[in-house]
mmCIF file of the N, C-alpha and C atoms, coordinates in Angstrom:
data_MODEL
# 
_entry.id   MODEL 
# 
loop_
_atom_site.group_PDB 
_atom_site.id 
_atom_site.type_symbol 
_atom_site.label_atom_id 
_atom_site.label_alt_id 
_atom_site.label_comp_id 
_atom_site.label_asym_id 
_atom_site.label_entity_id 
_atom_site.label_seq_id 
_atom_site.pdbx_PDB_ins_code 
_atom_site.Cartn_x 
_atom_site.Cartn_y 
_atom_site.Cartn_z 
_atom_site.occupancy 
_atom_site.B_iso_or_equiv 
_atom_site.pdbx_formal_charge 
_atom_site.auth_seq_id 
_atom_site.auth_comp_id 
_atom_site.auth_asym_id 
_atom_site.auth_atom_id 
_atom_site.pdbx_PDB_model_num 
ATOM 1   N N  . UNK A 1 1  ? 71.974 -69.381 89.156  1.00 0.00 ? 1  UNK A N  1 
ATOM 2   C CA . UNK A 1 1  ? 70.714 -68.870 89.636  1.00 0.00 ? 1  UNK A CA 1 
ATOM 3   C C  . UNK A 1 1  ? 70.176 -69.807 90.724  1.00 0.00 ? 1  UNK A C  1 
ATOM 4   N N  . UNK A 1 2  ? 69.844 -69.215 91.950  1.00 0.00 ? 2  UNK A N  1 
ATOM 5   C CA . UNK A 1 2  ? 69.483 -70.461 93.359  1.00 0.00 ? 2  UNK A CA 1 
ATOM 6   C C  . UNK A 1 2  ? 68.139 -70.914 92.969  1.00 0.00 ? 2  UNK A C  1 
ATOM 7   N N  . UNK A 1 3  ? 67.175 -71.661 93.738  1.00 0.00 ? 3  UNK A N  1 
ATOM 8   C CA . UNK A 1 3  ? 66.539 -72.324 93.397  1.00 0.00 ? 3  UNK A CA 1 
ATOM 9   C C  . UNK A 1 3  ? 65.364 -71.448 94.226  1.00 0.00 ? 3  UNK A C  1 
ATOM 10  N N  . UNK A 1 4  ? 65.405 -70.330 93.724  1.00 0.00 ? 4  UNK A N  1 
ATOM 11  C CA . UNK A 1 4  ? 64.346 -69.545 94.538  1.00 0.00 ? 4  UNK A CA 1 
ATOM 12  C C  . UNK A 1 4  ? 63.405 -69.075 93.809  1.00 0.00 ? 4  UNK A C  1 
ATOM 13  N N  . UNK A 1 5  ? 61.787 -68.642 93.956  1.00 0.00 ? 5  UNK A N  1 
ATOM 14  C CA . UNK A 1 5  ? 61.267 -67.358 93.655  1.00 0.00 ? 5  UNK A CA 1 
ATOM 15  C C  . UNK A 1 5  ? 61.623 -66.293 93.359  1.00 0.00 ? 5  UNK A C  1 
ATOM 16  N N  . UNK A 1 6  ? 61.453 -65.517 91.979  1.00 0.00 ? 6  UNK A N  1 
ATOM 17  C CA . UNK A 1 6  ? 61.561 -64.473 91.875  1.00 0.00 ? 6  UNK A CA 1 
ATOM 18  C C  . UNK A 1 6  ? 60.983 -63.156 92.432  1.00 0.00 ? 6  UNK A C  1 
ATOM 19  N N  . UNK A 1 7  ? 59.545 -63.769 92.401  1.00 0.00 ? 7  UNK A N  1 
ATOM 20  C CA . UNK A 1 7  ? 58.210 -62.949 93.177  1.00 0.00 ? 7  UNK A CA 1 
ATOM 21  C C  . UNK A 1 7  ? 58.160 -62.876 94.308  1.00 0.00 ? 7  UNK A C  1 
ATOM 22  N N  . UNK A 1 8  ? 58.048 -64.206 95.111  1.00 0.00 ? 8  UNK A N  1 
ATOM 23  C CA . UNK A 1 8  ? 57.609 -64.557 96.448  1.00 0.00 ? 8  UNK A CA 1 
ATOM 24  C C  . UNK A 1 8  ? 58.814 -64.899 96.827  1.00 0.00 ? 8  UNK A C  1 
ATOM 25  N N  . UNK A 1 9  ? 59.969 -65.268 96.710  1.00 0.00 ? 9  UNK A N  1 
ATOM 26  C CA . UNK A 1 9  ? 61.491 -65.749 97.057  1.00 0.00 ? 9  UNK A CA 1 
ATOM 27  C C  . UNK A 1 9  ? 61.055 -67.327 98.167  1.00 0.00 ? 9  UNK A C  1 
ATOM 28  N N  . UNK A 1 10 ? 60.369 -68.084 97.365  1.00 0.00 ? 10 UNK A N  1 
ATOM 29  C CA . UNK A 1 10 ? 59.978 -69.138 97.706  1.00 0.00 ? 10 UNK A CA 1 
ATOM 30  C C  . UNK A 1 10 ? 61.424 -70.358 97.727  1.00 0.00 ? 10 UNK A C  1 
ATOM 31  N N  . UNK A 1 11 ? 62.170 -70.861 98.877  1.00 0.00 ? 11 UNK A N  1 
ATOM 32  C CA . UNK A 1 11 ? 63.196 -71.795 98.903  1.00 0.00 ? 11 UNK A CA 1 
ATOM 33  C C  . UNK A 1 11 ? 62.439 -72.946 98.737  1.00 0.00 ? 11 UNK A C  1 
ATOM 34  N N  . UNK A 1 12 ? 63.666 -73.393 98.965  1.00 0.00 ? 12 UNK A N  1 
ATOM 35  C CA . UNK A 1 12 ? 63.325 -75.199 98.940  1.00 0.00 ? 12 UNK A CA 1 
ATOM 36  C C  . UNK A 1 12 ? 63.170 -75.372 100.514 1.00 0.00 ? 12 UNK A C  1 
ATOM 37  N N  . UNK A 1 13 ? 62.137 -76.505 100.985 1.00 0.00 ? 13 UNK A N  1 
ATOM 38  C CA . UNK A 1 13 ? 62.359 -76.668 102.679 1.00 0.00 ? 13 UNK A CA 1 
ATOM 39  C C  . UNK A 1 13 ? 62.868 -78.335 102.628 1.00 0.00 ? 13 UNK A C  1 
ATOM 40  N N  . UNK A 1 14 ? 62.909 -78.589 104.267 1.00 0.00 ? 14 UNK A N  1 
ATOM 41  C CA . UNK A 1 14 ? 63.573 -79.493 104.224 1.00 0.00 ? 14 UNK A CA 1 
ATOM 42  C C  . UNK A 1 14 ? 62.372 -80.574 105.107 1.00 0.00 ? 14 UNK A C  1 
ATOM 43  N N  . UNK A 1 15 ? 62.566 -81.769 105.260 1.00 0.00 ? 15 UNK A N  1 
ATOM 44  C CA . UNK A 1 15 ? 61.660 -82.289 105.873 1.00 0.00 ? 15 UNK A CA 1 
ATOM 45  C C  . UNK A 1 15 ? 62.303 -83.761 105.935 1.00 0.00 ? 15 UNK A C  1 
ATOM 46  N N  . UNK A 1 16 ? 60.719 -85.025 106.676 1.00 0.00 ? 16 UNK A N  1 
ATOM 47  C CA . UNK A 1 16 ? 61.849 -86.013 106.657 1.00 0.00 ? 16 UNK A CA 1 
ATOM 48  C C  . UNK A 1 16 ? 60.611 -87.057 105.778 1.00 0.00 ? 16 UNK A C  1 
ATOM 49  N N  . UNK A 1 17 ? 61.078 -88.117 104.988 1.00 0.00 ? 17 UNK A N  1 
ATOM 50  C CA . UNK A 1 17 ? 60.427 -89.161 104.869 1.00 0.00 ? 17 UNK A CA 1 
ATOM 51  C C  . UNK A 1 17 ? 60.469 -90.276 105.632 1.00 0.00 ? 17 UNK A C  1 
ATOM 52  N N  . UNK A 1 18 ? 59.674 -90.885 106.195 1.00 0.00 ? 18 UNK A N  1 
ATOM 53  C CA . UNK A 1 18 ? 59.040 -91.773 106.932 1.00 0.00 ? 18 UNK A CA 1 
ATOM 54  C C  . UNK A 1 18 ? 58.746 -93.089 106.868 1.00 0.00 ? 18 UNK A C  1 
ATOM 55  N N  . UNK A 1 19 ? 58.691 -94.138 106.836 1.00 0.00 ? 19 UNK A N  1 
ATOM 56  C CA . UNK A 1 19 ? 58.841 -95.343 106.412 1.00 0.00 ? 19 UNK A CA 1 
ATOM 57  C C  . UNK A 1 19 ? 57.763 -96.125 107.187 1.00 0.00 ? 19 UNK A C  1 
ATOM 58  N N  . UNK A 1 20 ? 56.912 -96.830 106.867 1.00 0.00 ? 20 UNK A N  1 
ATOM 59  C CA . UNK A 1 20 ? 56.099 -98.071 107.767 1.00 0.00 ? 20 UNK A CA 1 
ATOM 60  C C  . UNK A 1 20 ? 56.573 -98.356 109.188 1.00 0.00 ? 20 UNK A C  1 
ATOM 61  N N  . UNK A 1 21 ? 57.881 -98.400 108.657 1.00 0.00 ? 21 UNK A N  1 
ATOM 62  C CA . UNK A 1 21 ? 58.718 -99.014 110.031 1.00 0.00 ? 21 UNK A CA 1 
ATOM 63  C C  . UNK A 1 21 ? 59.202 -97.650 110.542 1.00 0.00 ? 21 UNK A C  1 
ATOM 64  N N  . UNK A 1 22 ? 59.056 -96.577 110.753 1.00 0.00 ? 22 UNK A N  1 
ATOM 65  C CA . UNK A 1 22 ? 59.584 -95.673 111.163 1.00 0.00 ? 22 UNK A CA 1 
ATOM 66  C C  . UNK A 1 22 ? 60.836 -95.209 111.240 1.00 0.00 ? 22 UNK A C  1 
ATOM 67  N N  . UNK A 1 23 ? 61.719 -95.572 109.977 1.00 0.00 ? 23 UNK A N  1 
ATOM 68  C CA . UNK A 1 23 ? 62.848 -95.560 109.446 1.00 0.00 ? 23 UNK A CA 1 
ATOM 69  C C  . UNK A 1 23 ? 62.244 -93.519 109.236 1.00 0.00 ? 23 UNK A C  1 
ATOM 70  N N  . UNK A 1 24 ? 63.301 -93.051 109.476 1.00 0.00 ? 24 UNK A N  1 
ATOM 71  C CA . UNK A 1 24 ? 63.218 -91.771 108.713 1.00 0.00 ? 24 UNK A CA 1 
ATOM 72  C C  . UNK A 1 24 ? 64.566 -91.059 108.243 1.00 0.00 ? 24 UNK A C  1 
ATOM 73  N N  . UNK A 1 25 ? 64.337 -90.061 106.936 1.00 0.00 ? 25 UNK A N  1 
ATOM 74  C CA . UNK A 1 25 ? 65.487 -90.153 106.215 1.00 0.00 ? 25 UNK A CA 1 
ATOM 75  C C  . UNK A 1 25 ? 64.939 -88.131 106.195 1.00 0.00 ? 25 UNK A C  1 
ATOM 76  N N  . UNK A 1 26 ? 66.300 -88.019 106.021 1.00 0.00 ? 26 UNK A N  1 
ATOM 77  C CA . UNK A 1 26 ? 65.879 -86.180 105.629 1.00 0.00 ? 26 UNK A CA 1 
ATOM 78  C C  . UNK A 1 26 ? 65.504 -86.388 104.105 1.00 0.00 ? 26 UNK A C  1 
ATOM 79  N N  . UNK A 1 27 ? 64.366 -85.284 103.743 1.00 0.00 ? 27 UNK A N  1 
ATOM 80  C CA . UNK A 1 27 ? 64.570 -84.927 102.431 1.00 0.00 ? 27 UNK A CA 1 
ATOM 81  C C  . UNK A 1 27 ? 64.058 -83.516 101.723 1.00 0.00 ? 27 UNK A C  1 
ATOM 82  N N  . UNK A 1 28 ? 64.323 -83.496 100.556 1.00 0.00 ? 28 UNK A N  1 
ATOM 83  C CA . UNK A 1 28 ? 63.706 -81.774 100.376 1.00 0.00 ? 28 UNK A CA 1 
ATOM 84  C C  . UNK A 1 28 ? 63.193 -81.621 99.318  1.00 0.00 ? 28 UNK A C  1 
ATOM 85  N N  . UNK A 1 29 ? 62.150 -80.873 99.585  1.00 0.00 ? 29 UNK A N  1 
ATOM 86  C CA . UNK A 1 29 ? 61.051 -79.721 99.097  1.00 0.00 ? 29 UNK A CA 1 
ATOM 87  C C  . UNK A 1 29 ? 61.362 -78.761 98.424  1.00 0.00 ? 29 UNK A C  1 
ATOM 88  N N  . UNK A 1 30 ? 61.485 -78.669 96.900  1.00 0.00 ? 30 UNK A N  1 
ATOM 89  C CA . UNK A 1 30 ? 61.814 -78.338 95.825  1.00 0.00 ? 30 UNK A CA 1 
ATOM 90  C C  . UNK A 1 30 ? 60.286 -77.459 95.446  1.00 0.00 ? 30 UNK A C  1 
ATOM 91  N N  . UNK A 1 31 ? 60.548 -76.020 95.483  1.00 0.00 ? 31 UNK A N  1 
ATOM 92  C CA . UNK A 1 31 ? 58.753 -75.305 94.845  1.00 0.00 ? 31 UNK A CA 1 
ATOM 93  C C  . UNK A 1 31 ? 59.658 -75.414 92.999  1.00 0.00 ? 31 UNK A C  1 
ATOM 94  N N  . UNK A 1 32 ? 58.235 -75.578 92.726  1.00 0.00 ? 32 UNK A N  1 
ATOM 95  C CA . UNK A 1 32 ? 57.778 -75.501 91.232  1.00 0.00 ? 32 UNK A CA 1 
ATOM 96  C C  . UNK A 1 32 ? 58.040 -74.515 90.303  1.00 0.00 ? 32 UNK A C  1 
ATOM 97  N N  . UNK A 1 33 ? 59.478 -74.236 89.730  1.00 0.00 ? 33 UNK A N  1 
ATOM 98  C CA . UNK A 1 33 ? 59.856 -72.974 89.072  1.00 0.00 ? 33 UNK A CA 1 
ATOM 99  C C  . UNK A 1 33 ? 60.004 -73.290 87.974  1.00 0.00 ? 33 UNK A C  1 
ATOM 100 N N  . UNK A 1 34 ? 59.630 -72.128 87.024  1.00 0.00 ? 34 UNK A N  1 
ATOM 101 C CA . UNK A 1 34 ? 59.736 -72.156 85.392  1.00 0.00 ? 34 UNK A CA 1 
ATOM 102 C C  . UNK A 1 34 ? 60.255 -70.842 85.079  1.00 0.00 ? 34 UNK A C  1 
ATOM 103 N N  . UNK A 1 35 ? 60.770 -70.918 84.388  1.00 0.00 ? 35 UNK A N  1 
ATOM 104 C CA . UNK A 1 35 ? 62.082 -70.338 83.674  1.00 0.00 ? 35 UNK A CA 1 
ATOM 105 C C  . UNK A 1 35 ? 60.809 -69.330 82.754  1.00 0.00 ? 35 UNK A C  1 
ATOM 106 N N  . UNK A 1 36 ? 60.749 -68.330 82.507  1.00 0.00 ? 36 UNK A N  1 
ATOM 107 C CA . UNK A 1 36 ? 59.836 -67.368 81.990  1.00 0.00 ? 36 UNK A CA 1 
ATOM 108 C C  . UNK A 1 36 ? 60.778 -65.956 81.919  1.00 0.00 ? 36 UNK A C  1 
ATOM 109 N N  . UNK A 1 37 ? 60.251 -65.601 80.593  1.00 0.00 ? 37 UNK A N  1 
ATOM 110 C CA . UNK A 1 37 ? 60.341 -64.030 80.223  1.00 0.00 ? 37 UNK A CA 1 
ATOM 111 C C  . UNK A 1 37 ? 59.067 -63.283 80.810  1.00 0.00 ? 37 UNK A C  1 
ATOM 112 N N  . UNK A 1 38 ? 59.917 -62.120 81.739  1.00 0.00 ? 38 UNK A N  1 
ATOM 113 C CA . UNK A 1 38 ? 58.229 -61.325 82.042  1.00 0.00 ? 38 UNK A CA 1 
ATOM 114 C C  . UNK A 1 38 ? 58.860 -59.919 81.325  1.00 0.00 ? 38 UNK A C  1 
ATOM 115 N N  . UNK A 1 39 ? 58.373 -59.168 81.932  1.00 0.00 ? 39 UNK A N  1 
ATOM 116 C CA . UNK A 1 39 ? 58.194 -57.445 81.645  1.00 0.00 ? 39 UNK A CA 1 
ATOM 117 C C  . UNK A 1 39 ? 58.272 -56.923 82.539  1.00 0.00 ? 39 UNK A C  1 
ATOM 118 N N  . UNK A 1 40 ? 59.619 -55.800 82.961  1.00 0.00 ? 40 UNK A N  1 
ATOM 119 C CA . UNK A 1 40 ? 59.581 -55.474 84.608  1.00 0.00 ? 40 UNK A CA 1 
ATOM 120 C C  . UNK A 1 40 ? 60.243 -53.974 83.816  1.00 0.00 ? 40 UNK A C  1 
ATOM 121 N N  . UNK A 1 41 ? 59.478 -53.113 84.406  1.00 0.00 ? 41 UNK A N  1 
ATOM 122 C CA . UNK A 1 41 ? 59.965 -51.901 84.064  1.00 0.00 ? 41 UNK A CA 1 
ATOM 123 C C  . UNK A 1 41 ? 60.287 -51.371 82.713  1.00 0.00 ? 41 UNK A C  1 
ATOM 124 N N  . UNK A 1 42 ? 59.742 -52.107 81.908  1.00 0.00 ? 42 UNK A N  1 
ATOM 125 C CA . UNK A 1 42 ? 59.747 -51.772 80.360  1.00 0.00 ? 42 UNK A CA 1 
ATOM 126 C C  . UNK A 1 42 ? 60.557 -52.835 79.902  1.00 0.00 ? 42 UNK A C  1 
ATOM 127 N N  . UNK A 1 43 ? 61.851 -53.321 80.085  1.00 0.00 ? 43 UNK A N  1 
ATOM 128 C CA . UNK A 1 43 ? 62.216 -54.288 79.729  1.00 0.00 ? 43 UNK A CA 1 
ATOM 129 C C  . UNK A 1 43 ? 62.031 -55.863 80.060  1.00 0.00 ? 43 UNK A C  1 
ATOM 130 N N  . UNK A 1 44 ? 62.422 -56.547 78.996  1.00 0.00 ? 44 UNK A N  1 
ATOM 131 C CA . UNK A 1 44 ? 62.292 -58.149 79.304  1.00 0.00 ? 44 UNK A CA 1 
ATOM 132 C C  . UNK A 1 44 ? 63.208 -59.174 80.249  1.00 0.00 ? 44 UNK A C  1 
ATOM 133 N N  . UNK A 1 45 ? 63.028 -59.533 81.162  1.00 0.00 ? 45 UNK A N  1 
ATOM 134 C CA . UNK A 1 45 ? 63.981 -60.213 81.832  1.00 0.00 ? 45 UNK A CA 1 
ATOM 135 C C  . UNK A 1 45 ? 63.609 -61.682 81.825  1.00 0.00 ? 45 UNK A C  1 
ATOM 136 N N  . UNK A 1 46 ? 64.593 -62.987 81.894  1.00 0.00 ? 46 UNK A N  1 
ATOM 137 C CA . UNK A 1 46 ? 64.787 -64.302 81.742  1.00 0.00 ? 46 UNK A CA 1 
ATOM 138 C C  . UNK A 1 46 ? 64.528 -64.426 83.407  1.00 0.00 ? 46 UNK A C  1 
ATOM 139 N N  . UNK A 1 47 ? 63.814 -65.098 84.438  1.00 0.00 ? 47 UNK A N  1 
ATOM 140 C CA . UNK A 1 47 ? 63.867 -65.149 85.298  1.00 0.00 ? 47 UNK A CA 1 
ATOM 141 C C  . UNK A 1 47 ? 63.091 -66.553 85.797  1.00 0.00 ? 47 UNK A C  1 
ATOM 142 N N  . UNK A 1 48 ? 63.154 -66.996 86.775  1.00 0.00 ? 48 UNK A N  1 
ATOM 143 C CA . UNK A 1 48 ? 62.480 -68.055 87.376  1.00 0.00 ? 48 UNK A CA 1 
ATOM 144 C C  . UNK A 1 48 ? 61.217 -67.604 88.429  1.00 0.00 ? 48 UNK A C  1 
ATOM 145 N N  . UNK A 1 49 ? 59.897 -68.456 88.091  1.00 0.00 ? 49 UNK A N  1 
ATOM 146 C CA . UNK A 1 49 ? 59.285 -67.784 88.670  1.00 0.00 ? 49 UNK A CA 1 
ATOM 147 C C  . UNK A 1 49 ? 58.204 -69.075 89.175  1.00 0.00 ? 49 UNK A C  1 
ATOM 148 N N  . UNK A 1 50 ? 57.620 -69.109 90.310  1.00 0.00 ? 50 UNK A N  1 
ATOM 149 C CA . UNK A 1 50 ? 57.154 -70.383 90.886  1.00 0.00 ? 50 UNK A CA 1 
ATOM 150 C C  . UNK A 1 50 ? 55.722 -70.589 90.058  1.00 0.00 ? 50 UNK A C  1 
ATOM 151 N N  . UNK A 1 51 ? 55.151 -71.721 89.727  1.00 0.00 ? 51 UNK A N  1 
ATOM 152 C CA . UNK A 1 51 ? 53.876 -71.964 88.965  1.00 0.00 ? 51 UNK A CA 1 
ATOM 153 C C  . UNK A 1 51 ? 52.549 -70.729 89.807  1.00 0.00 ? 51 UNK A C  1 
ATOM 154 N N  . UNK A 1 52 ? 52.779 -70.650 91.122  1.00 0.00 ? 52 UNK A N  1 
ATOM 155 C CA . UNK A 1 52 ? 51.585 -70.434 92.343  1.00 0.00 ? 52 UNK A CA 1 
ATOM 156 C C  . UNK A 1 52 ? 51.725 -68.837 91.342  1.00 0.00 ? 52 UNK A C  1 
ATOM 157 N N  . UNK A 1 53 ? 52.775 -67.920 91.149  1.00 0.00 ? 53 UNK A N  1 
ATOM 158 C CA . UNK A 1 53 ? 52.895 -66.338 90.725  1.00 0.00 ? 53 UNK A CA 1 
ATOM 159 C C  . UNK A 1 53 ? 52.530 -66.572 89.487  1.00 0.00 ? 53 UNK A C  1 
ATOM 160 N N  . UNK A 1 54 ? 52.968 -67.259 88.665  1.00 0.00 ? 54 UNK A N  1 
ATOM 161 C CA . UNK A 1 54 ? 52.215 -67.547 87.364  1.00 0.00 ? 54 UNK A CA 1 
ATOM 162 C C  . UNK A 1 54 ? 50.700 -67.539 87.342  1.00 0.00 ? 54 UNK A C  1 
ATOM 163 N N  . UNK A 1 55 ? 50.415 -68.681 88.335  1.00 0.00 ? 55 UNK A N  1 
ATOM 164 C CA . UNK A 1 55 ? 48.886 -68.458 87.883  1.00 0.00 ? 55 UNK A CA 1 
ATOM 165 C C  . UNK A 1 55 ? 47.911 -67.754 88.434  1.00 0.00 ? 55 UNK A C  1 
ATOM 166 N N  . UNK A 1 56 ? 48.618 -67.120 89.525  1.00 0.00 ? 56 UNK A N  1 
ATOM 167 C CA . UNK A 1 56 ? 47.794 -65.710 90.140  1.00 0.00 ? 56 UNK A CA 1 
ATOM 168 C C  . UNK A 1 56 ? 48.408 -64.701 89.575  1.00 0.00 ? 56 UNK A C  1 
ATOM 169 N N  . UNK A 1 57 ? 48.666 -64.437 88.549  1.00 0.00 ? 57 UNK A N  1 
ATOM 170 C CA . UNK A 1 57 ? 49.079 -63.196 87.718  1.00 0.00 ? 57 UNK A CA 1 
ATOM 171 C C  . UNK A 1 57 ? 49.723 -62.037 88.575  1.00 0.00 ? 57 UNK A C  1 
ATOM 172 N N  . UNK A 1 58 ? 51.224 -62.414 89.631  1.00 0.00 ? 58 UNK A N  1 
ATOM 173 C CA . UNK A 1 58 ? 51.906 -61.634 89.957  1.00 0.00 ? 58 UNK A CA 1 
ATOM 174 C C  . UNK A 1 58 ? 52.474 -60.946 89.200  1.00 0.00 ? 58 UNK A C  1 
ATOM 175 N N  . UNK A 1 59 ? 53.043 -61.771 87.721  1.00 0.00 ? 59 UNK A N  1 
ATOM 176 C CA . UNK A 1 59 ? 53.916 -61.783 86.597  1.00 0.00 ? 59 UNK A CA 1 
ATOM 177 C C  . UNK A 1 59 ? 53.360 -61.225 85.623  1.00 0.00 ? 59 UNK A C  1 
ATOM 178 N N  . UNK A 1 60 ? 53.843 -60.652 85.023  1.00 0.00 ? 60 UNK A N  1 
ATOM 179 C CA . UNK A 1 60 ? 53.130 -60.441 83.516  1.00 0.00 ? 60 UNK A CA 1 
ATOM 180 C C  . UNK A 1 60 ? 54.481 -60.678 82.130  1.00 0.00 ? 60 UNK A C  1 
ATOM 181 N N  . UNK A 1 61 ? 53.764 -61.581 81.709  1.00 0.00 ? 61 UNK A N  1 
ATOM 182 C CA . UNK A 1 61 ? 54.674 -62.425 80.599  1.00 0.00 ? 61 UNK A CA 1 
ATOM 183 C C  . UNK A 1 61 ? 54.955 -61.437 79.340  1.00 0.00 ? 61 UNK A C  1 
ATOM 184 N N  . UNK A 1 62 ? 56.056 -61.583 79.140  1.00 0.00 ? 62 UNK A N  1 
ATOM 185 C CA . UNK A 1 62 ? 56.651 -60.988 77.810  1.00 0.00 ? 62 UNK A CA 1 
ATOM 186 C C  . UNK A 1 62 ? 56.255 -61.652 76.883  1.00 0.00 ? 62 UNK A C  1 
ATOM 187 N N  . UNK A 1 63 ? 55.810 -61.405 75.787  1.00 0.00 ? 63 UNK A N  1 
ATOM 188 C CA . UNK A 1 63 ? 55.611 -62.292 74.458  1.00 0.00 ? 63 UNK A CA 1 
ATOM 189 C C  . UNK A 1 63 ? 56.195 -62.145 73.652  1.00 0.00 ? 63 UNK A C  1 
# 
């Protein structure tokens, strides 16, 4: 399973870190996914879904 959004298909980005001395290094930007049961069309699916769709109630959680 990639490291994406289920909802929003949110990737990882890439960027650089920076150093005092202006040393810079690539690095990456990982969004915030949790592994959740929702409810999609009557049934339950195991899916990954970013914290931001969670807590704006894109999702609606299986219980």
């Amino acid at each position: 399973m990639p490291k994406q959004c289920y909802v929003c298909e949110k990737k990882p980005l890439f960027g650089s870190t920076v150093s005092h001395a202006h040393n810079v290094r690539s690095r990456k930007f990982n969004p915030n996914l949790q592994s959740v049961k929702i409810l999609e069309n009557g049934t339950i699916k195991r899916v990954k879904v970013c914290t931001r769709c969670l807590r704006s109630g894109k999702v609606q959680k299986a219980i």
